[in-house]
C-alpha positions as a Markdown table, in Angstrom:
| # | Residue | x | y | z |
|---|---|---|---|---|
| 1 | Unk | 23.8 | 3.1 | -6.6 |
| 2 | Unk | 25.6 | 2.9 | -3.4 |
| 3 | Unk | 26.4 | 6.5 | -3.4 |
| 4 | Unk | 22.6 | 7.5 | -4.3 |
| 5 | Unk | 21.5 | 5.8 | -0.8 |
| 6 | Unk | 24.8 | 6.2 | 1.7 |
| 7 | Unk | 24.6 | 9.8 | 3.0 |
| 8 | Unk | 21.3 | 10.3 | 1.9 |
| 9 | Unk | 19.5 | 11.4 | 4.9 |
| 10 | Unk | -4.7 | -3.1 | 3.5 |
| 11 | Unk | -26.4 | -16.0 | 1.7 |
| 12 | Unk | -29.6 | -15.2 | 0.8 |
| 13 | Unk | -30.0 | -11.3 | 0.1 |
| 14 | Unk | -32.8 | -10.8 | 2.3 |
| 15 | Unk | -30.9 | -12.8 | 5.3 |
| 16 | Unk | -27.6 | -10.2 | 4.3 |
| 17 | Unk | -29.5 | -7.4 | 4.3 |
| 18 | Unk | -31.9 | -8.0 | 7.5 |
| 19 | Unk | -28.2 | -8.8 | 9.2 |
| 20 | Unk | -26.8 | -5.1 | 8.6 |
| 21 | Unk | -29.7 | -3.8 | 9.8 |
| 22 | Unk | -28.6 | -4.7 | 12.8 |
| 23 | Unk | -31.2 | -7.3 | 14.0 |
| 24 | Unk | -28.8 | -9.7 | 15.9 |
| 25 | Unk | -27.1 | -13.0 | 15.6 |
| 26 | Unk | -29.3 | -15.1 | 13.2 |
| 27 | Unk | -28.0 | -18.5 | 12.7 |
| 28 | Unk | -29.3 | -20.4 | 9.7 |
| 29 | Unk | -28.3 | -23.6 | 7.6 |
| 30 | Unk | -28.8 | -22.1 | 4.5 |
| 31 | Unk | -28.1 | -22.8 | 0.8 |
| 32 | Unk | -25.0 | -20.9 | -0.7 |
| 33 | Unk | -25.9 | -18.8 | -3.8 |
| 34 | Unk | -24.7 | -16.4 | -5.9 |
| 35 | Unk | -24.7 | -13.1 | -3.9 |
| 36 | Unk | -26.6 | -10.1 | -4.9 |
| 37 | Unk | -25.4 | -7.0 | -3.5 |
| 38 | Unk | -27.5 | -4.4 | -1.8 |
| 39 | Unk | -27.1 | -1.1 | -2.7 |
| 40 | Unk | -24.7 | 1.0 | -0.3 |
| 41 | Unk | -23.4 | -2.4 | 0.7 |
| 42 | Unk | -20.0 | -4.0 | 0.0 |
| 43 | Unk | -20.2 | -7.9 | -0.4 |
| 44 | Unk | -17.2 | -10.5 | -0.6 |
| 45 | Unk | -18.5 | -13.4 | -1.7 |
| 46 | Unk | -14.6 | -15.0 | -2.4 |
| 47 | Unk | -15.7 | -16.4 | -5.4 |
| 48 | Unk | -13.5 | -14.3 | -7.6 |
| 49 | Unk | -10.5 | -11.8 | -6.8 |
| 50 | Unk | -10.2 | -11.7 | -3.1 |
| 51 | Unk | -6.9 | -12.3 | -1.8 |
| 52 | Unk | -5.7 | -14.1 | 1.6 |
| 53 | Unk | -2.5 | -13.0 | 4.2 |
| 54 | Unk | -2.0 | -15.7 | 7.1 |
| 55 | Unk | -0.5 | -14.7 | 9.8 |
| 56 | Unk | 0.6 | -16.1 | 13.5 |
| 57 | Unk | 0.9 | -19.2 | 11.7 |
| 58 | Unk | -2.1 | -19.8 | 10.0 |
| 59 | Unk | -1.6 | -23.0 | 7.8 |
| 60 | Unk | -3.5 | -21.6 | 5.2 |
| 61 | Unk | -6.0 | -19.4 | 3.6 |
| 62 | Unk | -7.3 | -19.7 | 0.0 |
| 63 | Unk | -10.4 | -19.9 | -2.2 |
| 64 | Unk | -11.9 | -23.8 | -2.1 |
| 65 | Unk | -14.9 | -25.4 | -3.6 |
| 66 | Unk | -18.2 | -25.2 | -1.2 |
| 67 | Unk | -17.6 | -28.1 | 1.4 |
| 68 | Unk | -21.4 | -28.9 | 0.3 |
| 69 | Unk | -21.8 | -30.4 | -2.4 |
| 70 | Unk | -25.3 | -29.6 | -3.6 |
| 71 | Unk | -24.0 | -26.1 | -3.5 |
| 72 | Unk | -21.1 | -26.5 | -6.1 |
| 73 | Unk | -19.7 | -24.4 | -8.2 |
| 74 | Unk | -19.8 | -22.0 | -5.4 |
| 75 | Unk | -16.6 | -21.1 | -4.1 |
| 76 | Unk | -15.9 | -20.0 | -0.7 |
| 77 | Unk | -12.9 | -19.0 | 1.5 |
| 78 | Unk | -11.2 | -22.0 | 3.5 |
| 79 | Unk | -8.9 | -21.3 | 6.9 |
| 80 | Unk | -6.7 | -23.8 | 7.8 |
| 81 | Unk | -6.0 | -23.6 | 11.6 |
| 82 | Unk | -3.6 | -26.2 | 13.3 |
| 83 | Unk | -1.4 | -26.7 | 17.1 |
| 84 | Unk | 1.6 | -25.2 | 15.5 |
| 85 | Unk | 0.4 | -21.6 | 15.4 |
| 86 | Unk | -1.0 | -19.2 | 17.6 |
| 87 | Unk | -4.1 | -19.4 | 19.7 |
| 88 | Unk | -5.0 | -16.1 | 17.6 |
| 89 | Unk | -4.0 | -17.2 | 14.4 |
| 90 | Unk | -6.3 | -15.9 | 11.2 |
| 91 | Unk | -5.8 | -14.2 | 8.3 |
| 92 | Unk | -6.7 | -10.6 | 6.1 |
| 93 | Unk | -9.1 | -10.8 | 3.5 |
| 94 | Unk | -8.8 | -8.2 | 0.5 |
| 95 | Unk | -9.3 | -6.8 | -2.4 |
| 96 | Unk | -6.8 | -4.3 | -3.3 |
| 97 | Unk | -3.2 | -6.2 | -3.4 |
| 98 | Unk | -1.2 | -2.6 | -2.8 |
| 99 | Unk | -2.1 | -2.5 | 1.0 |
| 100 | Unk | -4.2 | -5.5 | 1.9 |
| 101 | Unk | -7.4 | -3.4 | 1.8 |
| 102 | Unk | -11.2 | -3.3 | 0.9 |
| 103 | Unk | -13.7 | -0.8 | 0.1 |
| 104 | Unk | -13.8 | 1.9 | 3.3 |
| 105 | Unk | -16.1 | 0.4 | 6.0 |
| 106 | Unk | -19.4 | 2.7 | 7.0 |
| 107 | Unk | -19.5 | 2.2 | 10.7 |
| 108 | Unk | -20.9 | 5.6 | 11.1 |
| 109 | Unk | -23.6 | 4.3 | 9.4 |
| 110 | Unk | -23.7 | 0.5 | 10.7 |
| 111 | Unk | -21.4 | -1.4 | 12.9 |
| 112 | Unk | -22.5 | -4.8 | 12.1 |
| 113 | Unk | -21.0 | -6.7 | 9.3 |
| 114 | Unk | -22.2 | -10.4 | 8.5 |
| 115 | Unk | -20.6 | -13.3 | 7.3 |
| 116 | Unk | -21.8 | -17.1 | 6.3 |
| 117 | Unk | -19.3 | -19.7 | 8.3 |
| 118 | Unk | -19.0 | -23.5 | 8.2 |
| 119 | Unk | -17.3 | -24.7 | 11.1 |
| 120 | Unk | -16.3 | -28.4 | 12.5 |
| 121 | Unk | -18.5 | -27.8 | 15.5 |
| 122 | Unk | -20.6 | -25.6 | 17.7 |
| 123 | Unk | -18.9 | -23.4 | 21.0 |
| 124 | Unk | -16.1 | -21.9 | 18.2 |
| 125 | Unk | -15.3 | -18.2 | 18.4 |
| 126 | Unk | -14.9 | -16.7 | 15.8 |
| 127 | Unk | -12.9 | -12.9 | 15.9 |
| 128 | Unk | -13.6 | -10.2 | 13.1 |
| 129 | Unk | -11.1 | -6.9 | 13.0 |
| 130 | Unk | -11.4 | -4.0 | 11.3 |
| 131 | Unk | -8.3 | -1.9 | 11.1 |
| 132 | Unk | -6.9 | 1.1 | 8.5 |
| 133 | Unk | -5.0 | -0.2 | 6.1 |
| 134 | Unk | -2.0 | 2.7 | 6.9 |
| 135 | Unk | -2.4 | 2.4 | 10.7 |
| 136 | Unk | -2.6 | -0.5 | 12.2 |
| 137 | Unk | -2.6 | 1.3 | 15.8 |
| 138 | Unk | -6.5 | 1.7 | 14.6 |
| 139 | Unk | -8.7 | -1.0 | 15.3 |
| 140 | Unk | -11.8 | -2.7 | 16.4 |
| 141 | Unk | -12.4 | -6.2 | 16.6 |
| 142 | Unk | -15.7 | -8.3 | 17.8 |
| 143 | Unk | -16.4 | -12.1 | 18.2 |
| 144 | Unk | -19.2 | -14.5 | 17.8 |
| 145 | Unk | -20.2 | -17.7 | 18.8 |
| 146 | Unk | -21.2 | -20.9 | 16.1 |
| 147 | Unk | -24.2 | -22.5 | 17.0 |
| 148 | Unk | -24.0 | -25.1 | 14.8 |
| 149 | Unk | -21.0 | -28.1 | 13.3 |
| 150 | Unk | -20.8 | -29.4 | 9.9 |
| 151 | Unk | -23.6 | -26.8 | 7.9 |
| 152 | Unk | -23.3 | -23.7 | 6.9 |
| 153 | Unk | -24.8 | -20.3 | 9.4 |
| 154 | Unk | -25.0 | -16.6 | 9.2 |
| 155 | Unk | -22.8 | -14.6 | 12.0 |
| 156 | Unk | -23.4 | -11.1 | 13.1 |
| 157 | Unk | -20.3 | -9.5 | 14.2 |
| 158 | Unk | -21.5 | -6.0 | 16.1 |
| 159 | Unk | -18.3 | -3.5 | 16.1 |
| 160 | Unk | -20.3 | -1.3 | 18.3 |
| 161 | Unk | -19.7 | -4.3 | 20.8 |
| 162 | Unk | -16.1 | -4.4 | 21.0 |
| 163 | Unk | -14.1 | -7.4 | 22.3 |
| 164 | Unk | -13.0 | -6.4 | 26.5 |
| 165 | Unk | -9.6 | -5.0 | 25.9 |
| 166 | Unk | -9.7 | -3.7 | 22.5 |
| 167 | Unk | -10.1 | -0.4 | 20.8 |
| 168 | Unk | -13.6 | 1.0 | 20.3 |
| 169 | Unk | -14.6 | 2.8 | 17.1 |
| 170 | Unk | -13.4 | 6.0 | 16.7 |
| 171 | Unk | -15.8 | 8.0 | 14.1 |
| 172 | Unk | -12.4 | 10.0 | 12.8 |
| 173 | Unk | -10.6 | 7.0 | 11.5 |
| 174 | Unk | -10.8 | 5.2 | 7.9 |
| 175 | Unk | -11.5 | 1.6 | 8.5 |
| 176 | Unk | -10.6 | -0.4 | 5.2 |
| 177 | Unk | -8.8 | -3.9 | 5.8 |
| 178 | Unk | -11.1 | -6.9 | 7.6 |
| 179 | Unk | -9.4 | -10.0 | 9.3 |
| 180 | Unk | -11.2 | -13.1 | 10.1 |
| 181 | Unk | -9.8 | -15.2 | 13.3 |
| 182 | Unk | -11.2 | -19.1 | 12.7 |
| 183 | Unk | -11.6 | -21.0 | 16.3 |
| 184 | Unk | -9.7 | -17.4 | 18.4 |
| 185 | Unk | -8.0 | -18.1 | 21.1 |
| 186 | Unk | -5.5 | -16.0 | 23.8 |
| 187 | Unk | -4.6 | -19.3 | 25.4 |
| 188 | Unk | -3.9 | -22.4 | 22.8 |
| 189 | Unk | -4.2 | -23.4 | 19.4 |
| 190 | Unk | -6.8 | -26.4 | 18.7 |
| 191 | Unk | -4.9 | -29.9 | 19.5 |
| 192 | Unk | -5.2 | -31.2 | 15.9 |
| 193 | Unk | -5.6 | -29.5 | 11.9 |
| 194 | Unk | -9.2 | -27.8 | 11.6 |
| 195 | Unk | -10.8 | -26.4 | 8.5 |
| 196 | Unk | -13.6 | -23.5 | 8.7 |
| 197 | Unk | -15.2 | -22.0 | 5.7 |
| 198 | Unk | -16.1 | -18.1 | 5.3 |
| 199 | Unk | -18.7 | -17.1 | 2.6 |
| 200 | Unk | -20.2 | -13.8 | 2.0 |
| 201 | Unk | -18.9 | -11.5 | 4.1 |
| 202 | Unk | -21.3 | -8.2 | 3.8 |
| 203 | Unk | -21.1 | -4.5 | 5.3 |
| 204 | Unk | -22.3 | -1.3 | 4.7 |
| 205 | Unk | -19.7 | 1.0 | 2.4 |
| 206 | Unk | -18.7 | 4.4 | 3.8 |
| 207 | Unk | -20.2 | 7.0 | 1.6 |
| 208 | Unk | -17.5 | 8.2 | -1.0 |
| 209 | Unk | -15.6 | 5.1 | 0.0 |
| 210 | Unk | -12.9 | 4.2 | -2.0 |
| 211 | Unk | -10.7 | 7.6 | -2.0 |
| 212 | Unk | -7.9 | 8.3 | 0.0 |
| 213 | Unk | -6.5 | 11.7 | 0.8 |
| 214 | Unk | -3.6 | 12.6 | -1.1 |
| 215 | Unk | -0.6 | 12.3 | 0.8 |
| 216 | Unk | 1.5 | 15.9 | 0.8 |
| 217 | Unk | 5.3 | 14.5 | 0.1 |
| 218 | Unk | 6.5 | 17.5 | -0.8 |
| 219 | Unk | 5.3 | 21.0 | -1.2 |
| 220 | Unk | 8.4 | 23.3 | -1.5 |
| 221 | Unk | 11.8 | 23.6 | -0.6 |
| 222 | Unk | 14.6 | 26.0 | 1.0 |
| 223 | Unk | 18.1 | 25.4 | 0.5 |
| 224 | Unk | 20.8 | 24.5 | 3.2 |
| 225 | Unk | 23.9 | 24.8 | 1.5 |
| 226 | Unk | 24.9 | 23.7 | -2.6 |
| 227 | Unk | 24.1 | 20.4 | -2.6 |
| 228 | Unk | 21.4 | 19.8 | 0.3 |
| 229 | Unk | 17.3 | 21.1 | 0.6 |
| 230 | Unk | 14.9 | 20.8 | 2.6 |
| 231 | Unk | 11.1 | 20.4 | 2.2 |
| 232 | Unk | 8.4 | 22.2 | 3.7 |
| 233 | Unk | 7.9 | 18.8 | 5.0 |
| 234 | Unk | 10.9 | 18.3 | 6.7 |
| 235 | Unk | 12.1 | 16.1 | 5.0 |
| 236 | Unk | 16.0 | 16.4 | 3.4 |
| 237 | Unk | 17.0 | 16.3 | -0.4 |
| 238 | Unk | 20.0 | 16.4 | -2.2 |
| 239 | Unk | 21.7 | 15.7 | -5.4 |
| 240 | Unk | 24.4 | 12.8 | -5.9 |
| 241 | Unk | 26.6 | 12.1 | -9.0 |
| 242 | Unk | 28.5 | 9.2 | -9.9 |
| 243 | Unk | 32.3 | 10.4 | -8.4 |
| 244 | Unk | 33.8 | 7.2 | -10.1 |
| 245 | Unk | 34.7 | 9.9 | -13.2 |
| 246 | Unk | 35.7 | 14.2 | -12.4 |
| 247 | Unk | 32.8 | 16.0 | -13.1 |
| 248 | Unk | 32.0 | 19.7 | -12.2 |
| 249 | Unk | 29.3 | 21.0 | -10.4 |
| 250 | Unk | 27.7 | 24.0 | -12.6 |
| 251 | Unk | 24.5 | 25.2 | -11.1 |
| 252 | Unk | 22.2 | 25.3 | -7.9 |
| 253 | Unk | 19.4 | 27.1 | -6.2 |
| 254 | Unk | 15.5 | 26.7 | -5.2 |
| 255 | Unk | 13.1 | 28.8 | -6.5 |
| 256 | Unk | 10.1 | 28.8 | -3.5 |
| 257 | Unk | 8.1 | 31.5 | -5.2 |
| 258 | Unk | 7.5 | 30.2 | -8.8 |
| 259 | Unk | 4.1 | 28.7 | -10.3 |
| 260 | Unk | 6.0 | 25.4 | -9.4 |
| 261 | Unk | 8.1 | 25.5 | -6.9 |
| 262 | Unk | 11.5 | 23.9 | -6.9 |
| 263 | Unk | 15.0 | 23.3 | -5.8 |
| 264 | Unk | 17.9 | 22.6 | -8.4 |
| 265 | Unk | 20.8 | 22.0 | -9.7 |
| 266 | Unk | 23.5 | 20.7 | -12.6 |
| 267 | Unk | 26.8 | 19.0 | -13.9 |
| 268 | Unk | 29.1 | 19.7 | -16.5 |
| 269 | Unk | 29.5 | 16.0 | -17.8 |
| 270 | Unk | 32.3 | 15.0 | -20.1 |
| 271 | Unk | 31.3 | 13.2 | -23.2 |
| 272 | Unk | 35.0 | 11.7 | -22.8 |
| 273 | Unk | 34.6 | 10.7 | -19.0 |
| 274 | Unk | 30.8 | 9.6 | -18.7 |
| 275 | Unk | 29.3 | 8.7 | -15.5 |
| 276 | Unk | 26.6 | 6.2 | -14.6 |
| 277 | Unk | 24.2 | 8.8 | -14.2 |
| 278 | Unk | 23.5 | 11.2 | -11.5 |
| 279 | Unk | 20.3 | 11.9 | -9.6 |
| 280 | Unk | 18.5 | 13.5 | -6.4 |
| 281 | Unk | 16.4 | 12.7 | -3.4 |
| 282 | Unk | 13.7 | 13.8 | -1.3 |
| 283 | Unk | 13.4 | 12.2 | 1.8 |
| 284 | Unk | 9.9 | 11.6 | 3.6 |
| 285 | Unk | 8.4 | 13.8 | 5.8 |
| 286 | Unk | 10.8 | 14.3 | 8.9 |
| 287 | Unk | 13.0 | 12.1 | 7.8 |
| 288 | Unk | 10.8 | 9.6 | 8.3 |
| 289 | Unk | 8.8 | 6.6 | 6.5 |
| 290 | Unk | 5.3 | 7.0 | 5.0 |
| 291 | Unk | 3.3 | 4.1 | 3.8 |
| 292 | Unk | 2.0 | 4.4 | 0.4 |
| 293 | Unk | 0.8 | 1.2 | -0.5 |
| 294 | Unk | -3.0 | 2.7 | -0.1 |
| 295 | Unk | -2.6 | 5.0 | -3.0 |
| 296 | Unk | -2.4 | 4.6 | -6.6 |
| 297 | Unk | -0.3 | 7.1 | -7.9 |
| 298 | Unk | 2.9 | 9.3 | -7.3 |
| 299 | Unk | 2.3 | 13.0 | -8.7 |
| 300 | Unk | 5.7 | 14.7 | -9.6 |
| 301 | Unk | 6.6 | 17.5 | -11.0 |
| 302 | Unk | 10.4 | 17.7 | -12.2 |
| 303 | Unk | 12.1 | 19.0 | -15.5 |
| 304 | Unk | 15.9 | 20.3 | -16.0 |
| 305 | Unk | 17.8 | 22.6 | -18.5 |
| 306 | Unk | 16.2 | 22.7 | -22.2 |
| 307 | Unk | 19.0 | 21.1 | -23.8 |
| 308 | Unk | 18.7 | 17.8 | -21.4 |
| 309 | Unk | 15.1 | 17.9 | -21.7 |
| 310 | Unk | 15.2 | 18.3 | -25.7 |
| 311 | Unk | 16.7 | 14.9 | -25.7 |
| 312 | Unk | 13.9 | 13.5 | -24.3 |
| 313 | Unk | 15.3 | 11.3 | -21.5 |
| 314 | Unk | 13.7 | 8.7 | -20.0 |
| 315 | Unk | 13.9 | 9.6 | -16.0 |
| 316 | Unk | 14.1 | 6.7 | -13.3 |
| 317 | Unk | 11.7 | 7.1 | -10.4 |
| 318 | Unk | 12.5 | 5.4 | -6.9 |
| 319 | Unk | 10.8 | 4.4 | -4.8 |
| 320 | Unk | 13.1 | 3.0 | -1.8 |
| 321 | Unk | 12.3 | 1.7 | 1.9 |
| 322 | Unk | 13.3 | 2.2 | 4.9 |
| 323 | Unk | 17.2 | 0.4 | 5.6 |
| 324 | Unk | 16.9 | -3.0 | 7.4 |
| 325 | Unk | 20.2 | -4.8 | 8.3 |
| 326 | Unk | 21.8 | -2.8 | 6.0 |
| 327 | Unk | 19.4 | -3.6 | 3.0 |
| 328 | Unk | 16.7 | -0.8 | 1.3 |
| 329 | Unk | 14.2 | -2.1 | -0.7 |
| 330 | Unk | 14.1 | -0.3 | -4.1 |
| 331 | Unk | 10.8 | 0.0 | -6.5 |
| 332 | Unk | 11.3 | 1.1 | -9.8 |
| 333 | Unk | 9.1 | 2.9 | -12.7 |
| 334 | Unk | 10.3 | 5.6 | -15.3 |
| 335 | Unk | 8.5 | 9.1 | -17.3 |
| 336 | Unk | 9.7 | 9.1 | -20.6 |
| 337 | Unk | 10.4 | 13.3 | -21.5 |
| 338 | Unk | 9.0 | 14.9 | -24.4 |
| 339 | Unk | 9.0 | 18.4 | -24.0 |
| 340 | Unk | 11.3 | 21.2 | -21.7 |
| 341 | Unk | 9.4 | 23.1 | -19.2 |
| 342 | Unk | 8.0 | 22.6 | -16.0 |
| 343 | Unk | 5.7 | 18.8 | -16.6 |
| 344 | Unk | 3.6 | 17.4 | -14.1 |
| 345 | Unk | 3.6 | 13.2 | -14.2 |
| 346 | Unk | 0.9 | 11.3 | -12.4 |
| 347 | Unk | 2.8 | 7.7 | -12.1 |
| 348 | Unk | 0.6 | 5.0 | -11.3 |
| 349 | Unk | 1.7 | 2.8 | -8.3 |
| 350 | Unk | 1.2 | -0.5 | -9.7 |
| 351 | Unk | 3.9 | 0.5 | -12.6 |
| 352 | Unk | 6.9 | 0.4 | -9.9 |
| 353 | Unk | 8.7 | -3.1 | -10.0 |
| 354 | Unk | 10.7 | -4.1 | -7.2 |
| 355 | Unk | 14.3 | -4.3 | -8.5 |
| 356 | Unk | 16.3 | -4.8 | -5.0 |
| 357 | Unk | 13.9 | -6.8 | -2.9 |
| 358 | Unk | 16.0 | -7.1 | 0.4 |
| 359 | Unk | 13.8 | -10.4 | 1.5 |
| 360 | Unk | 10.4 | -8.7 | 0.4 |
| 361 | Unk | 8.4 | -11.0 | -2.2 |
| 362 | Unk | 6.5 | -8.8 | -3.8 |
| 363 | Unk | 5.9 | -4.8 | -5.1 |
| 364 | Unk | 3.0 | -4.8 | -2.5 |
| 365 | Unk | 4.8 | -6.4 | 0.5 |
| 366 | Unk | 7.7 | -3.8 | 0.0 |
| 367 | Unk | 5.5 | -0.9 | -0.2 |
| 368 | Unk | 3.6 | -2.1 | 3.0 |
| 369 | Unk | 6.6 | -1.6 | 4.7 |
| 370 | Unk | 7.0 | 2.1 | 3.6 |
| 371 | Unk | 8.6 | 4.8 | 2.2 |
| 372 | Unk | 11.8 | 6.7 | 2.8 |
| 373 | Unk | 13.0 | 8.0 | 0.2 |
| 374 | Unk | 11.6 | 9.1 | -3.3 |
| 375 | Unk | 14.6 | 9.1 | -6.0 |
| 376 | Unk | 15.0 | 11.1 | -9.7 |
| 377 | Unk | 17.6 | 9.4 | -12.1 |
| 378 | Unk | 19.3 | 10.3 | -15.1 |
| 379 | Unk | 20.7 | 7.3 | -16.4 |
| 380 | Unk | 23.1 | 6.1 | -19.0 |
| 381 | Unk | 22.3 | 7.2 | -22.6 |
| 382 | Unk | 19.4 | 9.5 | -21.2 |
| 383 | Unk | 22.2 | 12.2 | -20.3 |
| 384 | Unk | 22.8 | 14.9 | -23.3 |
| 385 | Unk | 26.0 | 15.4 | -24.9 |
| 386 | Unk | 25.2 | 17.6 | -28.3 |
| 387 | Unk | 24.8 | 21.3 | -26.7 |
| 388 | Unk | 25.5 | 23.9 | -23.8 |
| 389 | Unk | 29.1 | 23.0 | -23.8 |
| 390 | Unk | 32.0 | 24.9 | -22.0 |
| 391 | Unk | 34.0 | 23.6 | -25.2 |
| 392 | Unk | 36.3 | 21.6 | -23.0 |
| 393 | Unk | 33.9 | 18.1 | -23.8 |
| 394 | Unk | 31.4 | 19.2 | -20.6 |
| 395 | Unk | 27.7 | 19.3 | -21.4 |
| 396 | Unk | 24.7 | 21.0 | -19.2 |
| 397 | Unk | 23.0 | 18.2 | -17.7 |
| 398 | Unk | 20.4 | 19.2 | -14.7 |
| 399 | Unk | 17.2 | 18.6 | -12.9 |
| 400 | Unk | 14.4 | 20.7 | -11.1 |
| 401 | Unk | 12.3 | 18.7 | -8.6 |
| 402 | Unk | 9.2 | 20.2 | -7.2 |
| 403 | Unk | 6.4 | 18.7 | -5.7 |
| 404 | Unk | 5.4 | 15.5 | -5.1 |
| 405 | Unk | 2.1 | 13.7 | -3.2 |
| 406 | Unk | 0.7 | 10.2 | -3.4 |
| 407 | Unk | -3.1 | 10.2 | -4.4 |
């Protein structure tokens, strides 16, 4: 694989509701119940499937019984904040694991967003940002104050009111991934372990929220030289073949103009002298790294000579990060063939695994840290050795890669 990567350039209903209408801070001890949501509204109640990222060192963030007891089974989010961490220490709340995200916020329509907080005492700040999930650079963030210590209260956070120093809302951004900052701070941590409690965190959804534009990876090609493309997208591509056995480079070109555009090429492999496989690459746009971890699928079309694709071979998809002290992180999924001709595969995200992690835990963190490269293998027993031979042992065995976009 080393060859294949070398040279290869994120209540009460009638209190929630009254609060997104923008009526101001309302503090209230109220009872925790099951929350309704309003239509056009987007509720995280963090009883069920929300998920947590500490950061600055947080000491933790997690779903937790109700710290009142008459309002059990209720669930509710708990922050642990202690002297270790940063003054600004918090966490991302979300819903969709892929890029830390939540439904698209509507602050076209309404910049306030509420949610229920039980804190250790009255005089805390409490910090809310909203960024998008695929550029951090866009942001806004707010505070507000608790009023109250050891109950539960309603906060209005007013985005239209933006903390002094920070970015104001900018009506041609996507804002999807909320963080909540427990007892914020730009000058020192609290002295001692404190616990506050977030419940039922409400905002209005952006209209058609939920979508994502697709993400243009590749739309065509031109050729450089035999074994080297480019995409309309600037982005290089290439082919690579195992070199550990001789093989012999048959075929290559790019066809810009066809129905389905694409550039490629093939081997005469020896069914005495097999490789590993062989494979090609498209690199991101510009040669740079694109973050994909908001979309849900890879489109691709690719397909090769009839007598390959008449074995119906499974093809390796890659899906490999930018090189960090000398380690890319590789995610893996596969199309199984079933026909020749020109196919069109929608891959979904969540089907890549992450088979060279490089230090990243998960498919999720990996993919939050981009994409550089987007790889097409033919692997092992997938390569065909039964026709289009030069009678000399070496069978036809080649790809066409057109275009790709994340959607």
């Amino acid at each position: 694989m080393t060859v294949s990567l070398r040279t290869f350039p994120l209540s009460t209903l009638a209190l929630s509701v009254a609060l997104c209408l923008g009526t101001g801070v309302v503090t209230s001890a109220v009872a925790a119940t099951e929350l309704t949501c309003a239509k056009g509204m987007t509720c995280l109640s963090f009883s069920g499937s929300t998920l947590y990222d500490p950061f600055e060192g947080l000491v933790s963030a997690g779903k937790a019984k109700d710290p009142v007891k008459a309002n059990r089974p209720n669930n509710v989010a708990k922050f642990i904040k202690g002297p270790s961490g940063q003054p600004w220490a918090g966490a991302t709340v979300y819903t969709n694991e892929a890029d830390k995200s939540v439904k698209p916020i509507g602050l076209d329509k309404s910049k306030i967003i509420t949610v229920r907080v039980f804190a250790q005492a009255a005089g805390q700040t409490v910090r809310l940002k909203v960024e998008n999930a695929l550029d951090p650079g866009t942001s806004v963030e707010t505070d507000a104050q608790t009023t109250v210590g050891g109950a539960w209260e309603t906060l209005t956070f007013d985005l239209g009111q933006p903390a002094p120093g920070t970015p104001a809302y900018n009506p041609a951004k996507t804002y999807n991934k909320i963080s909540l900052f427990p007892q914020f701070s730009v000058s020192a941590p609290p002295a001692t372990d404190t616990t506050t409690y977030f419940d039922d965190l409400v905002y209005t959804t952006k209209k058609g929220g939920g979508t994502t534009a697709p993400l243009v990876y590749a739309a065509n090609y031109t050729q450089v030289d035999p074994v080297t493309w480019t995409s309309t997208q600037g982005g290089s591509a290439g082919t690579y073949i195992d070199t550990t056995v001789p093989t012999q480079y048959w075929w290559n070109g790019v066809a810009p103009g066809d129905a389905t555009p694409s550039f490629y090429f093939g081997y005469g492999i020896n069914v005495n002298q097999k490789p590993w496989g062989f494979g090609a690459f498209v690199n991101a746009p510009a040669n740079g790294t694109v973050k994909v971890g908001g979309y849900t699928s890879l489109k691709i079309a690719v397909w090769g000579n009839d007598e390959l694709m008449n074995h119906h071979p499974n093809l390796a998809l890659l899906l490999v990060g930018p090189t960090v002290s000398g380690c890319a992180p590789v995610l893996t999924s596969s199309v199984a063939v079933t026909a020749p001709g020109v196919q069109n595969y929608t891959v979904p995200i969540s089907s890549f695994a992450l088979t060279t992690p490089c230090g990243y835990a998960s498919a999720s963190a990996a993919l939050a840290a981009g994409t550089a490269s987007t790889h097409v293998q033919v692997l092992g027993s997938n390569m065909q050795f039964t026709a289009a031979t030069d009678g000399n042992g070496n069978y036809a065995n080649g790809l066409n890669i057109g275009p790709i976009s994340f959607e």
